[in-house]
ZAMARGU-4260 file (C-alpha; in steps of 0.2 Angstrom, whole numbers, plus 5000, padded with zeros to 4 digits):
<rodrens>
0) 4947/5006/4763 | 4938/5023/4759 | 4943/5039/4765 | 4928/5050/4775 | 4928/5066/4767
5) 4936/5082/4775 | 4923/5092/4767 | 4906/5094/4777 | 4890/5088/4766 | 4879/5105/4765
10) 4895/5114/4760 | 4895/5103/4747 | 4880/5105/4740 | 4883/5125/4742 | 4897/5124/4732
15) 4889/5112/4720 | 4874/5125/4718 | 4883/5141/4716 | 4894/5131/4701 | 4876/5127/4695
20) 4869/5145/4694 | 4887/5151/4690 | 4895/5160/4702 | 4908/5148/4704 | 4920/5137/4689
25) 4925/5121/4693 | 4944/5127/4697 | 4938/5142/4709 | 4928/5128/4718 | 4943/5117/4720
30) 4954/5129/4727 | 4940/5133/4740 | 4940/5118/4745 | 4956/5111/4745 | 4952/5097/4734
35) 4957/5090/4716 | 4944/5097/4700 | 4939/5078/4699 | 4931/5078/4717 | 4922/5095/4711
40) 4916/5084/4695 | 4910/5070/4706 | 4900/5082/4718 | 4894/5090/4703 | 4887/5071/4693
45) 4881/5067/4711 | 4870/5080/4713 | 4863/5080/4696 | 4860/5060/4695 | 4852/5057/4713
50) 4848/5077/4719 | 4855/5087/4734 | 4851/5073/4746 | 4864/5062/4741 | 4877/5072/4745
55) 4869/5076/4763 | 4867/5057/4767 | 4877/5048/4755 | 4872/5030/4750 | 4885/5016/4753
60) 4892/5006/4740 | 4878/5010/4727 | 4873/4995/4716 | 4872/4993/4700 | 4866/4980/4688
65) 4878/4970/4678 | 4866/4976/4664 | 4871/4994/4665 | 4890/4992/4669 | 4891/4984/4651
70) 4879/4996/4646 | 4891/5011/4650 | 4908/5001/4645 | 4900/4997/4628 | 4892/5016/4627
75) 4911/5021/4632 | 4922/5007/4622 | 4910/5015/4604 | 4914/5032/4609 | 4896/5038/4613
80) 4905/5052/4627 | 4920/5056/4637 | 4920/5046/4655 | 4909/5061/4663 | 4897/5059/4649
85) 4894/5043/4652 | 4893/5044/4671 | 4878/5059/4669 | 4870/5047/4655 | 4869/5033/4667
90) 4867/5039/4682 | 4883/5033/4689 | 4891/5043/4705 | 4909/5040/4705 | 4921/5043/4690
95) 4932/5028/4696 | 4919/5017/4695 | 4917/5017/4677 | 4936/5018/4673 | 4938/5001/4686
100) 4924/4993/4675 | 4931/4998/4659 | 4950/4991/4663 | 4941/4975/4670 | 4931/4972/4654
105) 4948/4976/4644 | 4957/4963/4654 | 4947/4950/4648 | 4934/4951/4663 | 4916/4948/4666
110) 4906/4962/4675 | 4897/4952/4690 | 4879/4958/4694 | 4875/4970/4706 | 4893/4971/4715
115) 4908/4979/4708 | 4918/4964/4705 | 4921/4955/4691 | 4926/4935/4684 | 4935/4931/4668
120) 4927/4932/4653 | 4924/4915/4644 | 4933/4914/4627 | 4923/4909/4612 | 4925/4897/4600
125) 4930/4906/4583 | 4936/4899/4565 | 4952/4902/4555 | 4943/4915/4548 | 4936/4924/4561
130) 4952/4926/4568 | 4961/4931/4553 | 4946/4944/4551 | 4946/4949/4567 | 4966/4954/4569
135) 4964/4965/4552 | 4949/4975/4559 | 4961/4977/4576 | 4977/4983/4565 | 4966/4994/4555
140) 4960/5004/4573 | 4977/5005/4583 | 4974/4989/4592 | 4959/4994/4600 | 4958/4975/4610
145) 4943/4982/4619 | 4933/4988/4606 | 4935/4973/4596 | 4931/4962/4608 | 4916/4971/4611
150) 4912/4971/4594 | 4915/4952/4588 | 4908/4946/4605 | 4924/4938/4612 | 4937/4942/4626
155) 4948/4954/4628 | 4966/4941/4630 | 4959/4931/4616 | 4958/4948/4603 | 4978/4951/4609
160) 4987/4937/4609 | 4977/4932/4592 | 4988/4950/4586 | 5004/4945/4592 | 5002/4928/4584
165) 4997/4937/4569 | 5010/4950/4568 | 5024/4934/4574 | 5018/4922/4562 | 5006/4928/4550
170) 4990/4918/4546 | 4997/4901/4550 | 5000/4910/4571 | 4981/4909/4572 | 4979/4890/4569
175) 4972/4881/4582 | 4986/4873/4590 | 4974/4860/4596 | 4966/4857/4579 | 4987/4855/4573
180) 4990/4845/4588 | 4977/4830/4584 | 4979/4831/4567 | 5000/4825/4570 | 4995/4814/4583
185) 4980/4805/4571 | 4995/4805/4557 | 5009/4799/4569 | 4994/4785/4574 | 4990/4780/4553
190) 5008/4779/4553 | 5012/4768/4566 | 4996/4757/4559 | 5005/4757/4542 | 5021/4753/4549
195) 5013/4737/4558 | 5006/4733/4542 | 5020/4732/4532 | 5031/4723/4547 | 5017/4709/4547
200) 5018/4707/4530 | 5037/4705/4529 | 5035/4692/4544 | 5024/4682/4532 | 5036/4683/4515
205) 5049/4678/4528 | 5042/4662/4535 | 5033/4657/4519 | 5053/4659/4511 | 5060/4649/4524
210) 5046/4636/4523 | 5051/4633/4506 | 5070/4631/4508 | 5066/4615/4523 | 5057/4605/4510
</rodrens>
């Protein structure tokens, strides 16, 4: 549940404009106000993204497309700004907003459209050799799970445990264990077959031997 701001609106929007035409830093205005820098910030991206009115009459829960969340992760995750940056660059009014899309999308989660939810991300299908490729480039930028998974289109959980595998097991911890699985189970089957095989034919030789010592 959101707390209702202590600080009145057109105060806001004084303090906001003086920063603007600088008569006022960032830190002064906090102290003013008896608030946190980051609430100044938030004032300040508000302003410039959706003009003084927002801050008078405040829209609730602002919606965004699913298209410009991942937009701003991916603008974020390829270091295209700081989280401010990207905020001013896409028009989005809260600081927390972005940093609750980013951790969701590097917990292996989808961004939903319009609301500020979020569903897991499905995993993808990849080869030996994806994955082997796809560890290496991870190692080589300080495990960066996000980033990676952003970049070879998979998700985030699948990006980690494929490195911990890795790092376990070498190469032979990213083989698919289902691949593995079937592939003992169809040579368990051939051997059983073969086994069946060779008892049937001892069963013959058998009776064909004792068939012969009766007559």
């Amino acid at each position: 549940m959101s707390r209702k701001s202590k600080i009145d609106a057109v105060k806001k929007v004084e303090i906001v404009e003086q920063y603007l035409n600088g008569e006022l830093s960032q830190k002064g205005a906090a102290k003013m106000c008896g608030v946190n820098k980051r609430s100044v910030q938030d004032w300040i991206r508000i302003y410039k993204t959706d003009g003084p009115e927002s801050l008078l009459s405040p829209k609730t829960n602002k919606r965004y497309s699913k298209e410009l969340k991942l937009q701003a992760v991916h603008a974020y995750l390829s270091g295209e700004g700081s989280l401010d940056e990207i905020c001013v660059k896409f028009g989005i009014r809260q600081h927390s907003q972005l940093s609750s899309w980013i951790k969701a999308y590097n917990e292996g989660k989808e961004l939903k459209e319009l609301t500020g939810g979020s569903a897991m991300k499905k995993a993808r299908k990849t080869t030996l050799e994806e994955r082997i490729c796809i560890v290496k480039d991870c190692l080589d930028h300080d495990r960066n799970y996000g980033a990676m998974a952003l970049k070879y289109d998979c998700s985030y959980q699948q990006v980690r445990n494929w490195v911990e595998r890795y790092e376990k097991m070498g190469s032979a911890g990213l083989e698919d264990r289902r691949e593995l699985g079937g592939s003992a189970l169809s040579q368990a089957a051939l051997q059983k077959k073969n086994y069946g095989t060779v008892s049937q034919s001892w069963n013959v030789k058998i009776k064909t031997y004792r068939w012969r010592m009766t007559c």
